[in-house]
N, CA, C and O atoms as a CHARMM CRD file, in Angstrom:
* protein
*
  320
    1    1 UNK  N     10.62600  16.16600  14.90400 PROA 1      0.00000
    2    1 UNK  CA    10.95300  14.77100  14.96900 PROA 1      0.00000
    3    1 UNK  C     11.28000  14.29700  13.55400 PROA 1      0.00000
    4    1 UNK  O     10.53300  14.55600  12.61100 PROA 1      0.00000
    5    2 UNK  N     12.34700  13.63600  13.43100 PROA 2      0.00000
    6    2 UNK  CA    12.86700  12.84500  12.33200 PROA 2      0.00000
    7    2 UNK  C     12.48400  11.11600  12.03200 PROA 2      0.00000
    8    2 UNK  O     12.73800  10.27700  12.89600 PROA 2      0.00000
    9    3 UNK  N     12.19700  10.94600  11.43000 PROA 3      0.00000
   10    3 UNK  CA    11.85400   9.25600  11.35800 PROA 3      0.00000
   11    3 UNK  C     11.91300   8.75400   9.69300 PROA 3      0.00000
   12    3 UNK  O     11.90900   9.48000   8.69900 PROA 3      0.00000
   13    4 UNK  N     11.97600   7.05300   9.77700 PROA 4      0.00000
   14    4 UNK  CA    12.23700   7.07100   8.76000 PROA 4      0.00000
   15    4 UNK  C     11.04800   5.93900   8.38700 PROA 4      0.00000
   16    4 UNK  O     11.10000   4.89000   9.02800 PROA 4      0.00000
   17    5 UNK  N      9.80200   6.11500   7.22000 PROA 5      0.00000
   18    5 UNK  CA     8.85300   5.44600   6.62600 PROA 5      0.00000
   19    5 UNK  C      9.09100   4.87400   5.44900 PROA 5      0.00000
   20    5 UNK  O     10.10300   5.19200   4.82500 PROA 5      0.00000
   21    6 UNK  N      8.24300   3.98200   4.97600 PROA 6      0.00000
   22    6 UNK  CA     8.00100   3.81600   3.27700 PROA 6      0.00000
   23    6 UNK  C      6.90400   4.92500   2.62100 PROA 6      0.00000
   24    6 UNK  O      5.68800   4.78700   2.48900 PROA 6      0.00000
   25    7 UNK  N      7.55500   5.79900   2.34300 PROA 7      0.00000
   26    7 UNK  CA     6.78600   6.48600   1.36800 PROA 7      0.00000
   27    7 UNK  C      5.52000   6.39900   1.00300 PROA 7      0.00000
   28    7 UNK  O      4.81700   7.41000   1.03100 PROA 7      0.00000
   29    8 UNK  N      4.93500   4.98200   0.53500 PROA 8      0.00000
   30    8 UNK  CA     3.29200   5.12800   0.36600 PROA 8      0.00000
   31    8 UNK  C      2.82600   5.46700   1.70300 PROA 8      0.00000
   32    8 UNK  O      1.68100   5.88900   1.86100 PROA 8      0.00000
   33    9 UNK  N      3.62900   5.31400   2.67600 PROA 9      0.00000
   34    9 UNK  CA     2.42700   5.56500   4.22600 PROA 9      0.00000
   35    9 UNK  C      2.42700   6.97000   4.64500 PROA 9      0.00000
   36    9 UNK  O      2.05400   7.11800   5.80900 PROA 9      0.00000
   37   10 UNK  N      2.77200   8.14700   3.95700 PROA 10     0.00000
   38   10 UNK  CA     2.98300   9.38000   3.51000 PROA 10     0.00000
   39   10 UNK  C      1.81800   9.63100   2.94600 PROA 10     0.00000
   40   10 UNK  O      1.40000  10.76900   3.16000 PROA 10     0.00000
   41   11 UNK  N      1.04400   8.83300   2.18700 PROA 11     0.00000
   42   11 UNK  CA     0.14000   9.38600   1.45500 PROA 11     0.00000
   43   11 UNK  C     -1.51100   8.61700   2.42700 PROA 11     0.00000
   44   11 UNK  O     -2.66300   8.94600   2.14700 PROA 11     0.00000
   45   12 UNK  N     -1.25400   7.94900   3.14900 PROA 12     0.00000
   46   12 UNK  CA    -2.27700   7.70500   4.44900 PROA 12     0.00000
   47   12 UNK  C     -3.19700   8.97300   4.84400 PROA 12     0.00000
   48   12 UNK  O     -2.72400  10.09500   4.66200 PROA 12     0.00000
   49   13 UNK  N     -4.26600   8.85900   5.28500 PROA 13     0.00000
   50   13 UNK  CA    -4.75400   9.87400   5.97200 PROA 13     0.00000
   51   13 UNK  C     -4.43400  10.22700   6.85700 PROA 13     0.00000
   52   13 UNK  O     -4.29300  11.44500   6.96700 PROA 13     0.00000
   53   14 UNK  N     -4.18600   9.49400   7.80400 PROA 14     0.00000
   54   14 UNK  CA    -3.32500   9.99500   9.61000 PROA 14     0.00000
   55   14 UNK  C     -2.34500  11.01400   9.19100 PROA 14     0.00000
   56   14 UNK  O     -2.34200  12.16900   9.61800 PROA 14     0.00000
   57   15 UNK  N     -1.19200  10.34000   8.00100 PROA 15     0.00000
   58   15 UNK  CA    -0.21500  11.46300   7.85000 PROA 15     0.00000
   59   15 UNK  C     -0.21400  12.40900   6.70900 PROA 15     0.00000
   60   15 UNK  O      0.72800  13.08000   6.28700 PROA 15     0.00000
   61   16 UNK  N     -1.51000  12.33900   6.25600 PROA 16     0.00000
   62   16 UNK  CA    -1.67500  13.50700   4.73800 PROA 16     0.00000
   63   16 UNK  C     -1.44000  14.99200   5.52800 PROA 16     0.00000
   64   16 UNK  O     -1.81900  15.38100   6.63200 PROA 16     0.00000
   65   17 UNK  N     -0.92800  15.41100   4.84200 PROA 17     0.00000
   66   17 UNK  CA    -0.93200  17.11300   5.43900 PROA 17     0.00000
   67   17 UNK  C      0.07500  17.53900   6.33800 PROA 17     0.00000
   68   17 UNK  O      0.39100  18.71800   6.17700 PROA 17     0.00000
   69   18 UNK  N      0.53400  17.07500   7.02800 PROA 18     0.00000
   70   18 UNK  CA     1.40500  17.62100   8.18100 PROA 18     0.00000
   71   18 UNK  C      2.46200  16.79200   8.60700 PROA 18     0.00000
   72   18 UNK  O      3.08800  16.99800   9.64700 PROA 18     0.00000
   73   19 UNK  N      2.74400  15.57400   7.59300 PROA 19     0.00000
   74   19 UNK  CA     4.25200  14.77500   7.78800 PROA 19     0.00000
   75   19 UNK  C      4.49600  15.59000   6.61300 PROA 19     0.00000
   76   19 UNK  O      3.64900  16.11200   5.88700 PROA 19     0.00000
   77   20 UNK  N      5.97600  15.64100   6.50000 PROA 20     0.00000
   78   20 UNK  CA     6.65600  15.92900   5.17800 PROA 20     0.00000
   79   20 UNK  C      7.71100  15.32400   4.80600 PROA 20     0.00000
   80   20 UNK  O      8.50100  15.22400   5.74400 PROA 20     0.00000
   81   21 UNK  N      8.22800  14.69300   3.47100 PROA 21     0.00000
   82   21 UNK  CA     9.46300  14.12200   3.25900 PROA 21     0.00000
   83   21 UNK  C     10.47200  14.66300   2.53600 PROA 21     0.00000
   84   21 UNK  O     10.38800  14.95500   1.34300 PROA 21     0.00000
   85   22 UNK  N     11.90100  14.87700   3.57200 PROA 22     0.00000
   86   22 UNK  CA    12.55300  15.24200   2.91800 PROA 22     0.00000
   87   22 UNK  C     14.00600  14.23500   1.97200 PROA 22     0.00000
   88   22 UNK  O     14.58800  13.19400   2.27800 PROA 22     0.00000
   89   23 UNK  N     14.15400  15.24000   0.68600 PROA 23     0.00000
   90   23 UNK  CA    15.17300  14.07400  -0.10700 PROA 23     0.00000
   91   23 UNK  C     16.36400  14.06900   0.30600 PROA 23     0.00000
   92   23 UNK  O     16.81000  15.21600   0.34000 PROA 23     0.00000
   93   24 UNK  N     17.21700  13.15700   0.69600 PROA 24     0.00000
   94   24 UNK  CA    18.23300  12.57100   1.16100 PROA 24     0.00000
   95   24 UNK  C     18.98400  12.03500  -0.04900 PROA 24     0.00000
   96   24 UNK  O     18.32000  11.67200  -1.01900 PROA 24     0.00000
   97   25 UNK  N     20.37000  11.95100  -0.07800 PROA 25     0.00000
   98   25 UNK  CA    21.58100  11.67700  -0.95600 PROA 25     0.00000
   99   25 UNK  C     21.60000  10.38800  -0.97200 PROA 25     0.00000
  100   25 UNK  O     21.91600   9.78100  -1.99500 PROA 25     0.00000
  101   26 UNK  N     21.14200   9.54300   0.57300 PROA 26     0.00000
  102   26 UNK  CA    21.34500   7.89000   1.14300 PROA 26     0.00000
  103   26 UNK  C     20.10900   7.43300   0.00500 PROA 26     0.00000
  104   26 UNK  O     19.35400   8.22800  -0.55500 PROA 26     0.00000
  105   27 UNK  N     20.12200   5.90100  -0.17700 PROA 27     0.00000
  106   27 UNK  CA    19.14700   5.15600  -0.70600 PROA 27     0.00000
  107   27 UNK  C     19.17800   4.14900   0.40000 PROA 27     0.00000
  108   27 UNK  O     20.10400   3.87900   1.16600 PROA 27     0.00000
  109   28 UNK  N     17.75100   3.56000   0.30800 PROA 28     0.00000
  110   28 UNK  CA    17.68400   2.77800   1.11600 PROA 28     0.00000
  111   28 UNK  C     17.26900   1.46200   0.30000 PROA 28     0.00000
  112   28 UNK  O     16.62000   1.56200  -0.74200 PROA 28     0.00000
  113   29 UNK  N     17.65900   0.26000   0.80400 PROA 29     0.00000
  114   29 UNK  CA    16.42500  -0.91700   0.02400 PROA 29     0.00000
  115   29 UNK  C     15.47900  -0.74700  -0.48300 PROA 29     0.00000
  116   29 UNK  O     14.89600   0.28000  -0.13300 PROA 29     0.00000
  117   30 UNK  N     14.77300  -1.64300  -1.59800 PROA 30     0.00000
  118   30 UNK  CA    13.31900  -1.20400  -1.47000 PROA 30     0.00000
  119   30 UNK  C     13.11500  -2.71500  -0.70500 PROA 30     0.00000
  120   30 UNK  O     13.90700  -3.62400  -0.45600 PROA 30     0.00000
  121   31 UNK  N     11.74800  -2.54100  -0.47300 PROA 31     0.00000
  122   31 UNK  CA    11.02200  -3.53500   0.44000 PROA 31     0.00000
  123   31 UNK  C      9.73000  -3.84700  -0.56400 PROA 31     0.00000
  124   31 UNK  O      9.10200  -3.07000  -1.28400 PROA 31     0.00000
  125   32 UNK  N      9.59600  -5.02900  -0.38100 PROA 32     0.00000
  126   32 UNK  CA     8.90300  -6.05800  -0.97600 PROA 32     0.00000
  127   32 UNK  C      7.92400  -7.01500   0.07100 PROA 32     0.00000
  128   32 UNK  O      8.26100  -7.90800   0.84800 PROA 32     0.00000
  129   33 UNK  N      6.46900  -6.40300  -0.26600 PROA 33     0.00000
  130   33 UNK  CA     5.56900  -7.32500   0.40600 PROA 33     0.00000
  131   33 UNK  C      4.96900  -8.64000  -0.55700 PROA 33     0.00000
  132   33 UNK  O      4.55900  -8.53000  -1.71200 PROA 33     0.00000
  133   34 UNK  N      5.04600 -10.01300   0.32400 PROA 34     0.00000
  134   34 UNK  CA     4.65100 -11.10000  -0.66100 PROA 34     0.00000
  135   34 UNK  C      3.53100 -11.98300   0.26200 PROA 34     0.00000
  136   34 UNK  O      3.35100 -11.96100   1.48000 PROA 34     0.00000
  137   35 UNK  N      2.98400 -12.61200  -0.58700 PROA 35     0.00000
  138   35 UNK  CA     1.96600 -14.12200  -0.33500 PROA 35     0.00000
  139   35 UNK  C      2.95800 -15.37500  -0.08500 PROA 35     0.00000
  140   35 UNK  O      3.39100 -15.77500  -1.16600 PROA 35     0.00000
  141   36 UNK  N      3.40100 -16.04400   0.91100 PROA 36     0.00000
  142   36 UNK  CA     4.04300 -17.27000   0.61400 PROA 36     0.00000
  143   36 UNK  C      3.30900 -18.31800   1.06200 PROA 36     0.00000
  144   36 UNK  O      2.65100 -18.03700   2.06400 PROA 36     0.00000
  145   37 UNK  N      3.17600 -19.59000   0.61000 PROA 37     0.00000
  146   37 UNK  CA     3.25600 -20.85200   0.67300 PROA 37     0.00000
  147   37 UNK  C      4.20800 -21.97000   0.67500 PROA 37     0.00000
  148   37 UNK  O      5.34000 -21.82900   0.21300 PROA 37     0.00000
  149   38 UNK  N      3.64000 -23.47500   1.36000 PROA 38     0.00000
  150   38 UNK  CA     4.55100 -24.17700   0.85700 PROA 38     0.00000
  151   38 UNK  C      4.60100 -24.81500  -0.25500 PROA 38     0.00000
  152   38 UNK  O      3.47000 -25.13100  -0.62500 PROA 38     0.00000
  153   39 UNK  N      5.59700 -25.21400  -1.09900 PROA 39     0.00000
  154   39 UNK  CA     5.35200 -26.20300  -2.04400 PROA 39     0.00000
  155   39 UNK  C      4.21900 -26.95000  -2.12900 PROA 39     0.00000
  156   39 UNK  O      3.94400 -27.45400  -1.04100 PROA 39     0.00000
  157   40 UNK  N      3.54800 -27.18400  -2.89200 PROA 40     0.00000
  158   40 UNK  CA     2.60000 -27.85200  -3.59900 PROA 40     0.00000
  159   40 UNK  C      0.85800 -27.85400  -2.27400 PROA 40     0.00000
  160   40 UNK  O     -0.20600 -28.46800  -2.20700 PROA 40     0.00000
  161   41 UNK  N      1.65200 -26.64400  -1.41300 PROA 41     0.00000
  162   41 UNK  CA     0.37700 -26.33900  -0.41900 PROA 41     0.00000
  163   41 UNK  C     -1.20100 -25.81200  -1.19800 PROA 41     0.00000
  164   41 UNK  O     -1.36700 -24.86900  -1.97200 PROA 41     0.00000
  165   42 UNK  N     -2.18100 -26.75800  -0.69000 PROA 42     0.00000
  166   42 UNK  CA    -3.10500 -26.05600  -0.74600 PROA 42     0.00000
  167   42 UNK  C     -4.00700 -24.90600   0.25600 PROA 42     0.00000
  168   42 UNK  O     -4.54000 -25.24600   1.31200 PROA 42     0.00000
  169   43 UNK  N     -4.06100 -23.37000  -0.35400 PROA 43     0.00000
  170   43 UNK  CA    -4.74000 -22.66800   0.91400 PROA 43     0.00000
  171   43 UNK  C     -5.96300 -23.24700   1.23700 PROA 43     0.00000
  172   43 UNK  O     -6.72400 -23.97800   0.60300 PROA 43     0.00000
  173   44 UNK  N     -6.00100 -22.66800   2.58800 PROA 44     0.00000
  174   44 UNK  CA    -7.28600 -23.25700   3.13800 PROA 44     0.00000
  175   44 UNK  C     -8.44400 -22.34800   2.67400 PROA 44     0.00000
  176   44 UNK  O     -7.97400 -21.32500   2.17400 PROA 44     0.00000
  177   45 UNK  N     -9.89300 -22.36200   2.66200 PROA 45     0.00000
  178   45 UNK  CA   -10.77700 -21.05400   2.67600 PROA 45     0.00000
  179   45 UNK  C    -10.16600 -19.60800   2.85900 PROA 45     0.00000
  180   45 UNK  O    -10.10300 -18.63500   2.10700 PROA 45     0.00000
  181   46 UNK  N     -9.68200 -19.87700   4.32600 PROA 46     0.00000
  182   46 UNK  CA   -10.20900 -18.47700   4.47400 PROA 46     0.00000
  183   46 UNK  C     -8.40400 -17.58500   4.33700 PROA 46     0.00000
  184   46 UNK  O     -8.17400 -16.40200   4.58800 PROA 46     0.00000
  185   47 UNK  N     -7.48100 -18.56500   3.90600 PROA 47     0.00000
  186   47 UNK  CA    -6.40400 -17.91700   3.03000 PROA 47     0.00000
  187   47 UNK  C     -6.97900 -17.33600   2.20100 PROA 47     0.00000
  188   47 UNK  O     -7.15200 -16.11800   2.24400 PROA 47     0.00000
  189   48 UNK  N     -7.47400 -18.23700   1.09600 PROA 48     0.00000
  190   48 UNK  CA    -7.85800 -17.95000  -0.22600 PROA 48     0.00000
  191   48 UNK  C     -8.76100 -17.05200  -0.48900 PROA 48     0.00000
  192   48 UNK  O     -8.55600 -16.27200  -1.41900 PROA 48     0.00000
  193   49 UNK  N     -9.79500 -16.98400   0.17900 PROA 49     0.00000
  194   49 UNK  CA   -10.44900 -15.48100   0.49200 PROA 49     0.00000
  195   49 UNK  C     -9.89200 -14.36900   0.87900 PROA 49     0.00000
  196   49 UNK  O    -10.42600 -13.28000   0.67100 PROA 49     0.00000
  197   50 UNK  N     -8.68400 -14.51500   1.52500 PROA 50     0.00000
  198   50 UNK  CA    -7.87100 -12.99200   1.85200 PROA 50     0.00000
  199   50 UNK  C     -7.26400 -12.76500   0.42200 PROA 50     0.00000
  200   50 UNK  O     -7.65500 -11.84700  -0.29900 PROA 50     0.00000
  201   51 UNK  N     -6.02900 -13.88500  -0.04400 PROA 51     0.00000
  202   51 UNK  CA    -5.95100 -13.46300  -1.23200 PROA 51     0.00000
  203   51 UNK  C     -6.46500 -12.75100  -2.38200 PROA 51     0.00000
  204   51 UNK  O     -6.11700 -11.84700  -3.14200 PROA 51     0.00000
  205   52 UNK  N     -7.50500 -13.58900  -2.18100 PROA 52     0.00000
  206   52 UNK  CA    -8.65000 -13.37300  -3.28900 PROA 52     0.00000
  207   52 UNK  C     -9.06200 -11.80000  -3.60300 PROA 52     0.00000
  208   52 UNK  O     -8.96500 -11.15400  -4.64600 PROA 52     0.00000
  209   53 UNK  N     -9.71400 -11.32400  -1.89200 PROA 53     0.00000
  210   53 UNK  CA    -9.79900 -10.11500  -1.90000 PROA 53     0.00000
  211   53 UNK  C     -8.47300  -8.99500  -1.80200 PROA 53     0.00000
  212   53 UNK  O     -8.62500  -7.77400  -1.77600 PROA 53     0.00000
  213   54 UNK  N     -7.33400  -9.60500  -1.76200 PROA 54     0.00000
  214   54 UNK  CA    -6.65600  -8.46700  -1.76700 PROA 54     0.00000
  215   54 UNK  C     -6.29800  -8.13200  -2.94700 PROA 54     0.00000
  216   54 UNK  O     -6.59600  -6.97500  -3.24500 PROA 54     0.00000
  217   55 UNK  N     -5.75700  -8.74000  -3.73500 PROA 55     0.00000
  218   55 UNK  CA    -5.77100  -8.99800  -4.87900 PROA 55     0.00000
  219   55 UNK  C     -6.75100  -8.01200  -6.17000 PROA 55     0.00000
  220   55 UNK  O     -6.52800  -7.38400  -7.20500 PROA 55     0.00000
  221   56 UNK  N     -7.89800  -8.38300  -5.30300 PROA 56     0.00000
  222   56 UNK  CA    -9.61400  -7.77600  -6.11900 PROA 56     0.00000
  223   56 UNK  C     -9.21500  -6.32800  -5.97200 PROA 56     0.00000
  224   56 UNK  O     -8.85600  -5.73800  -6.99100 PROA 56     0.00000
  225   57 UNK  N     -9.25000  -5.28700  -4.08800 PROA 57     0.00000
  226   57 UNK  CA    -8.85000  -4.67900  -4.11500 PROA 57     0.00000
  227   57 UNK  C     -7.69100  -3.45900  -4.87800 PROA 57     0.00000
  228   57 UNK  O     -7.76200  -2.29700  -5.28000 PROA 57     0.00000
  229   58 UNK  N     -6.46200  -4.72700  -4.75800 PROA 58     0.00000
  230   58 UNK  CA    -5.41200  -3.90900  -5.58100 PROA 58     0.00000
  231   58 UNK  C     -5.77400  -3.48500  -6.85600 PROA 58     0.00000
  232   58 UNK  O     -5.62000  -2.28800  -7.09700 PROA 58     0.00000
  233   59 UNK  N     -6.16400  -4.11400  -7.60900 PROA 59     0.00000
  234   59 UNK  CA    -6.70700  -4.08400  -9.29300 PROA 59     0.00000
  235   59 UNK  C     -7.39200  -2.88800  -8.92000 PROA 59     0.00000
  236   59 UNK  O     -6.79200  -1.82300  -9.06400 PROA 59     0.00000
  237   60 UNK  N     -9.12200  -2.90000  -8.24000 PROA 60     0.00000
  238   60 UNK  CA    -9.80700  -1.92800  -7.85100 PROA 60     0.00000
  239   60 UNK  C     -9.21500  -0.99500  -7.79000 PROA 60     0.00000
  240   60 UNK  O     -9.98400  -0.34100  -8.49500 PROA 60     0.00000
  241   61 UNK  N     -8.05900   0.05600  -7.41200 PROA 61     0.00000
  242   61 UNK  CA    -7.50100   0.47300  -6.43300 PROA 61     0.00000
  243   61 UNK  C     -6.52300   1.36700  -7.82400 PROA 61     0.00000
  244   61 UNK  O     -6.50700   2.57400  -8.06100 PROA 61     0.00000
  245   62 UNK  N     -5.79500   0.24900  -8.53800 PROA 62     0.00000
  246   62 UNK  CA    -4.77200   0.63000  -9.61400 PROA 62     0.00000
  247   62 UNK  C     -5.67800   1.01600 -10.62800 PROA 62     0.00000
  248   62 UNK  O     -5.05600   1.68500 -11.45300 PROA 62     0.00000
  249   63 UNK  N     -6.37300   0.94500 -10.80900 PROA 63     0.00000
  250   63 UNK  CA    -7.39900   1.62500 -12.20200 PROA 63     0.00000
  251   63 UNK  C     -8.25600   2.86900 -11.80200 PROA 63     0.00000
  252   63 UNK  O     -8.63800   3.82100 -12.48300 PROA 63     0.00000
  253   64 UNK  N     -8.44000   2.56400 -10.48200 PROA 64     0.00000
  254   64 UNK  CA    -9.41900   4.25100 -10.17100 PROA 64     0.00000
  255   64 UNK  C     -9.15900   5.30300 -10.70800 PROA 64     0.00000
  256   64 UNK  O     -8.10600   5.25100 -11.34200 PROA 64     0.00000
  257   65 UNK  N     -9.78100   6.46800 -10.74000 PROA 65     0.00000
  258   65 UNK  CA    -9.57300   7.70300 -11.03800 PROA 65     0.00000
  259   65 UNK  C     -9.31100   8.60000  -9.82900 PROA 65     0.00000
  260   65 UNK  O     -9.10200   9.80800  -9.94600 PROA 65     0.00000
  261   66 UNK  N     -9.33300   7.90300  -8.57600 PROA 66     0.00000
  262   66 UNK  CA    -9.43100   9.04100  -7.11200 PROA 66     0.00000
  263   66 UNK  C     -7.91700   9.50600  -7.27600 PROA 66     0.00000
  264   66 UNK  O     -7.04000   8.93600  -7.92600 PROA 66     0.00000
  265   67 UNK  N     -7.81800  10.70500  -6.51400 PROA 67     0.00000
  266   67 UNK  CA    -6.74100  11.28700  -6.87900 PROA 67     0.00000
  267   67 UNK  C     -5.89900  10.85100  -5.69400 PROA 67     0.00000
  268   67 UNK  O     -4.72100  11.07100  -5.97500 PROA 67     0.00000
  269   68 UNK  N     -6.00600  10.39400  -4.64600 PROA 68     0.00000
  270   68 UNK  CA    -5.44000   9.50900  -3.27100 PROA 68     0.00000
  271   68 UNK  C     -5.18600   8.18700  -4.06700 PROA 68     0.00000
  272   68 UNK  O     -4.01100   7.97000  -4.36000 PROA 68     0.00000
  273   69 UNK  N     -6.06500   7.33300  -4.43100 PROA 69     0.00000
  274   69 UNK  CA    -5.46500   5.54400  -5.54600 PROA 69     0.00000
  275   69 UNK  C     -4.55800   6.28100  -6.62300 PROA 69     0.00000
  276   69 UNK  O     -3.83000   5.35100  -6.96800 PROA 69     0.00000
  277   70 UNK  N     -4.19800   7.27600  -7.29100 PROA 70     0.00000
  278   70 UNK  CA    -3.67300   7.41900  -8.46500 PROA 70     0.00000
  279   70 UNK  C     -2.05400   7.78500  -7.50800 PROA 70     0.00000
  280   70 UNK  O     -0.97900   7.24000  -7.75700 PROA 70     0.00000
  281   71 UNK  N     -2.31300   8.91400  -6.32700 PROA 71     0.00000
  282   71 UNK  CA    -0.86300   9.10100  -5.48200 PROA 71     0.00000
  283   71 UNK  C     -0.67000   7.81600  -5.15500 PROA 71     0.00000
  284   71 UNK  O      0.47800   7.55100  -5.51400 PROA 71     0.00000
  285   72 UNK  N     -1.13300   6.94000  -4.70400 PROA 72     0.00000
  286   72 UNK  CA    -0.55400   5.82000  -3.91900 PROA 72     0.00000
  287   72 UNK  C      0.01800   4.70100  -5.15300 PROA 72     0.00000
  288   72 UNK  O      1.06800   4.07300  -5.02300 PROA 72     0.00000
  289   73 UNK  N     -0.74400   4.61200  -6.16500 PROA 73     0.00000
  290   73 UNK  CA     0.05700   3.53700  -7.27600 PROA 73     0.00000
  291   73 UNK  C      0.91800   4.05600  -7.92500 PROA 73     0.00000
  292   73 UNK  O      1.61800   3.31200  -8.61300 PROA 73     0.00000
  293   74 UNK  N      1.24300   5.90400  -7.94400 PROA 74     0.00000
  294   74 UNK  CA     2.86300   6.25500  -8.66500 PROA 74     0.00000
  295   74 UNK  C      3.75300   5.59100  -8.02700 PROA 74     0.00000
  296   74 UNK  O      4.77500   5.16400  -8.56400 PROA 74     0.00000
  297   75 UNK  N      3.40700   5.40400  -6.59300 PROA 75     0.00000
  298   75 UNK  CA     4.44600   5.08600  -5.62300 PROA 75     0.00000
  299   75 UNK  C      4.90100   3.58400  -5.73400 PROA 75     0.00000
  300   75 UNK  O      6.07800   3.22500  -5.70400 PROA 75     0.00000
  301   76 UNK  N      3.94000   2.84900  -5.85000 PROA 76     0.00000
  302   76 UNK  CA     3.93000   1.32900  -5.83800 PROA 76     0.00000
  303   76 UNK  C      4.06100   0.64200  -7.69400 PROA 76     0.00000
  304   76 UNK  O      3.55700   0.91000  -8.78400 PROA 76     0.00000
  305   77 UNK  N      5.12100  -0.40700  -7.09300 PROA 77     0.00000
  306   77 UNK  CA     5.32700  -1.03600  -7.88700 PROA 77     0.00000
  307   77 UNK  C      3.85900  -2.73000  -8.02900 PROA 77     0.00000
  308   77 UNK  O      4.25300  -3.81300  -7.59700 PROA 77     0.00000
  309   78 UNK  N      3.15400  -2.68700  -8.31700 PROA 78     0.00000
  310   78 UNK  CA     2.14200  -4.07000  -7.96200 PROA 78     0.00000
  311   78 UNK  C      2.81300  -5.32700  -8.82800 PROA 78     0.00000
  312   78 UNK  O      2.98300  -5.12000 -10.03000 PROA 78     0.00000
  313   79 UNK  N      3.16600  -6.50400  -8.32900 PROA 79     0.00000
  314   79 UNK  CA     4.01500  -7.57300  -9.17400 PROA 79     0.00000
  315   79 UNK  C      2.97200  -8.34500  -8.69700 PROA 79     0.00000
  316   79 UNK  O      2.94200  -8.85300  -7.57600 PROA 79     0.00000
  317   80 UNK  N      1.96500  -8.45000  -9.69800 PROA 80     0.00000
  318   80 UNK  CA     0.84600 -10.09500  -9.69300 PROA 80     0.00000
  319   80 UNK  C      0.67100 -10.22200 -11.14300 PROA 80     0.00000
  320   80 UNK  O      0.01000 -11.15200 -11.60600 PROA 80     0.00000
């Protein structure tokens, strides 16, 4: 079976080991995950607690030494 992913989900546990990616000549977009609001919106709690923690996470996550956080942030670009 052929399919087509974003790359960090390659380095997932479900698909560690036995998906494989091969390199292709095509480029594709990159894709960009974001936080939006409205203008001059304030989040509510329990926005601001997701933020908060995802945020905490990512940092957590980009500084580790595990050798799974170090594959997954070559891959990722983090813009905060």
């Amino acid at each position: 079976m052929i399919s087509y992913c974003p790359r960090p989900l390659l380095l997932t546990d479900p698909m560690r080991g036995w998906v494989h990616a091969f390199a292709l000549a095509e480029q594709f977009e990159t894709s960009r995950l974001g936080i939006i609001t409205r203008h001059n919106a304030v989040r509510g709690p329990a926005a601001q607690c997701f933020t908060d923690c995802l945020l905490q996470e990512i940092r957590r996550r980009a500084r580790s030494a595990a050798q799974k956080d170090s594959e997954l942030f070559d891959e990722l670009d983090v813009l905060y």
